[in-house]
C-alpha positions as CSV (number, residue, x, y, z in Angstrom):
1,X,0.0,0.0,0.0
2,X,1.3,3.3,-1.2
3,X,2.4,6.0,1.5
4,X,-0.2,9.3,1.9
5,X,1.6,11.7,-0.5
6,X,2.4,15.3,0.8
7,X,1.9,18.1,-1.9
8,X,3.1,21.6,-2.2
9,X,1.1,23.4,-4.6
10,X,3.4,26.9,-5.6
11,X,1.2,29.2,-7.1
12,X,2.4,32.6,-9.1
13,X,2.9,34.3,-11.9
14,X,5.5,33.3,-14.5
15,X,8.4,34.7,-12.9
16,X,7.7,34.7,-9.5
17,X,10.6,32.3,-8.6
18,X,8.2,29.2,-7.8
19,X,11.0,26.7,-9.6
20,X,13.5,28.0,-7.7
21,X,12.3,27.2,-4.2
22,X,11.0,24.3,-5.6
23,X,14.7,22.9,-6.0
24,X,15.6,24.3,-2.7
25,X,12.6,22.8,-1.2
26,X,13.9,19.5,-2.4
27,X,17.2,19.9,-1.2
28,X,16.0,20.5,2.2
29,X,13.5,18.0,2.7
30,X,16.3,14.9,1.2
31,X,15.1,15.2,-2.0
32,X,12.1,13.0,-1.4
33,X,9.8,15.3,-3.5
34,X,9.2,15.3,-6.8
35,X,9.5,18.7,-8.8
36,X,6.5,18.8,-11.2
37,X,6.2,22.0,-13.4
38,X,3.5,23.0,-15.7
39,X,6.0,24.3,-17.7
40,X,7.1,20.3,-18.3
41,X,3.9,19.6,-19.5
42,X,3.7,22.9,-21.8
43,X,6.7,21.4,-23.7
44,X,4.8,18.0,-24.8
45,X,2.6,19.6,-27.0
46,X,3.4,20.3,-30.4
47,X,5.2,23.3,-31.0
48,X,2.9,25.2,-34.0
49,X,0.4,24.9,-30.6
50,X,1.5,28.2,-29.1
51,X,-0.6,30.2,-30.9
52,X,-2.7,28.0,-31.8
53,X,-6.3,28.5,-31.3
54,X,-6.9,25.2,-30.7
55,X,-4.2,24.7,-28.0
56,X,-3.1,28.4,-26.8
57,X,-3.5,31.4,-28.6
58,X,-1.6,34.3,-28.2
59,X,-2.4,38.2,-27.8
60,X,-0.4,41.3,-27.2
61,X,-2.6,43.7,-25.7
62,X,-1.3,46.9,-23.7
63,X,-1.5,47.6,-20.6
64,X,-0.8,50.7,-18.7
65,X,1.2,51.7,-22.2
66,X,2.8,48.4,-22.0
67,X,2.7,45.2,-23.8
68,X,0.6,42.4,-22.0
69,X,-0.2,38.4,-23.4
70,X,-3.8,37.1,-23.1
71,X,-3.2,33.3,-23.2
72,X,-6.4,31.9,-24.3
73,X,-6.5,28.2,-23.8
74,X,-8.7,25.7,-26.7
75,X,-10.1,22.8,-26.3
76,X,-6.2,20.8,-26.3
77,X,-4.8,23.4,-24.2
78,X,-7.6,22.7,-21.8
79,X,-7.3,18.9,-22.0
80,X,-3.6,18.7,-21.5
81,X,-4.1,20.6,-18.5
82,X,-7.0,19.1,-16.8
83,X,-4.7,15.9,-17.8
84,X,-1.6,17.4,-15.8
85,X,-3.8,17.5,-12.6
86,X,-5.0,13.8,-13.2
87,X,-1.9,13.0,-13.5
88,X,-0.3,14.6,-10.4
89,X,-3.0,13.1,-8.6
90,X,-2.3,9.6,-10.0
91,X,1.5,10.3,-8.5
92,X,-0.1,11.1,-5.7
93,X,-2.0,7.4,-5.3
94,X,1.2,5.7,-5.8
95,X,2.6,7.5,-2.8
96,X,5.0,10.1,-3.9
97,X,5.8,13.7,-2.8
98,X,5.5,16.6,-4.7
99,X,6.5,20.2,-5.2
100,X,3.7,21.0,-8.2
101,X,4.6,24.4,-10.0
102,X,1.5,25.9,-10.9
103,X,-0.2,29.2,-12.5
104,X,-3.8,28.7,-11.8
105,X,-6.3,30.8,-11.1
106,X,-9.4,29.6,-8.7
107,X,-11.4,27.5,-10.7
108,X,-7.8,25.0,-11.3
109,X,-7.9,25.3,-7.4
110,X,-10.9,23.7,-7.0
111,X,-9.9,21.2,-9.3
112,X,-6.8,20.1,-7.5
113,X,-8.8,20.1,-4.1
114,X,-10.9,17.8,-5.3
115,X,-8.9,15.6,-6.6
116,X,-6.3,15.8,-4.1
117,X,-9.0,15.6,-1.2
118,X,-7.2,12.1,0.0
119,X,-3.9,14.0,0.4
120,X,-1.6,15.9,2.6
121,X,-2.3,19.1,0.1
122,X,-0.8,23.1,0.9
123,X,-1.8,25.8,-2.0
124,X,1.3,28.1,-1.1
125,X,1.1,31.7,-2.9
126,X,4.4,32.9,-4.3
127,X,4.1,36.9,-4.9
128,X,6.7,39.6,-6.3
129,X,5.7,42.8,-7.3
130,X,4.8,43.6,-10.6
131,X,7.6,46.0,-11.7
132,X,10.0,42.9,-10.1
133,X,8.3,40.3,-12.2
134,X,8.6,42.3,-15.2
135,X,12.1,42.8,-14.5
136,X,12.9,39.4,-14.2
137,X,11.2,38.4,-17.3
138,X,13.0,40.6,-19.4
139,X,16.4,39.6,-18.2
140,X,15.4,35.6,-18.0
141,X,14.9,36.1,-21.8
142,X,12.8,33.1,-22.5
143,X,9.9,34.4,-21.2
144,X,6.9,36.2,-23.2
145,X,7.2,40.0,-22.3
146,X,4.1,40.9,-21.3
147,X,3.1,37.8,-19.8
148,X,3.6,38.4,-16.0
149,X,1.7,41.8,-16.7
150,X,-1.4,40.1,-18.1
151,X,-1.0,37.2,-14.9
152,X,-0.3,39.5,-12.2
153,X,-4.0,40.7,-11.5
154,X,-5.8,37.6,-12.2
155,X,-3.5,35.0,-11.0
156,X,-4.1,35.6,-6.9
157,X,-7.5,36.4,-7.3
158,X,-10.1,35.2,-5.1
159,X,-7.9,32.2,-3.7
160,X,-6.7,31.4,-0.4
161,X,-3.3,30.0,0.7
162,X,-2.3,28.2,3.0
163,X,0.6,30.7,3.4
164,X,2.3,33.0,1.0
165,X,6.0,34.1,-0.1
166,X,7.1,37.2,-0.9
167,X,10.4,36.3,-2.9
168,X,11.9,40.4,-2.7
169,X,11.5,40.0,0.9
170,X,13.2,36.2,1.2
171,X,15.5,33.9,-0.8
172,X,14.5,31.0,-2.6
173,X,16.3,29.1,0.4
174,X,14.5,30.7,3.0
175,X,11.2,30.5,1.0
176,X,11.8,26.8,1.0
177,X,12.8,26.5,4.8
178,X,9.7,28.7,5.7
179,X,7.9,25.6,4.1
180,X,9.4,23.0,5.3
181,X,9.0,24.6,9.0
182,X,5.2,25.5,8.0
183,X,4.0,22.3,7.2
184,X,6.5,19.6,9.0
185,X,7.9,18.1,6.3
């Protein structure tokens, strides 16, 4: 019989630095945890599917006088994404421990609770401010510009955490180690 899994659900914008404490989450709990990123699952899907109205179209909008990408998701976009859940919750079954790096908004939160109702589950908010997460995009360079300005008001809406981050205030380490004291792992 498979151990109760533990999942960490990090939830932000695209450039919050989610993937970052997720390593040093792992490092600190003896690497027991699996790292799963949406972004993972993103890069299964053909490429020609960004933009693509049937997986994820793309639009640059402005914002404030600056660029901004509505991501609407079709009808593959949307099944390879309720499939990513299903599939973290099959993980789950089998017993294993997860750091799940997420943008979601509250309707994919109710999702995961449900499926994850069996499990050990924290929804953990990861924030920057805006003017930070643009920053970083632009100097990542393999991000969208425009993305984190389109995600930053609708990404936190109407969903509560279990606790939340602030990563201009604390280190991907000391995000982590916040975590790991939060929630005893």
């Amino acid at each position: 019989m498979a151990e109760r899994a533990r999942i960490i659900i990090l939830n932000g914008v695209g450039s919050a630095g989610k993937s970052a404490i997720a390593k040093a989450l792992q490092g600190l709990t003896g690497n027991r945890f699996l790292h799963v990123q949406m972004d993972g699952f993103l890069e299964m899907m053909p490429e020609a599917g960004w933009g693509h109205p049937d997986w994820f179209a793309l639009e640059t909008l402005e914002e404030e006088g600056r660029p901004a990408i509505e991501i609407r998701t079709g009808p593959l976009g949307q099944r390879l994404m309720r499939g990513m859940r299903r599939a973290i919750a099959g993980l789950a079954e089998e017993g294993n421990d997860m750091i799940v790096d997420e943008v979601m908004e509250d309707p994919v939160k109710r999702d995961y609770e449900a499926l994850l109702a069996g499990f050990e589950t924290a929804f953990i908010g990861v924030f920057a401010p805006l003017e930070v997460l643009e920053a970083r995009e632009r100097a990542r360079g393999d991000r969208m510009i425009g993305l984190a300005r389109r995600q930053f008001a609708r990404i936190h809406k109407d969903i509560a955490y279990d606790l939340t981050l602030d990563t201009t205030q604390a280190t991907a380490t000391e995000c982590a180690q916040r975590i790991k004291e939060s929630f005893g792992l």
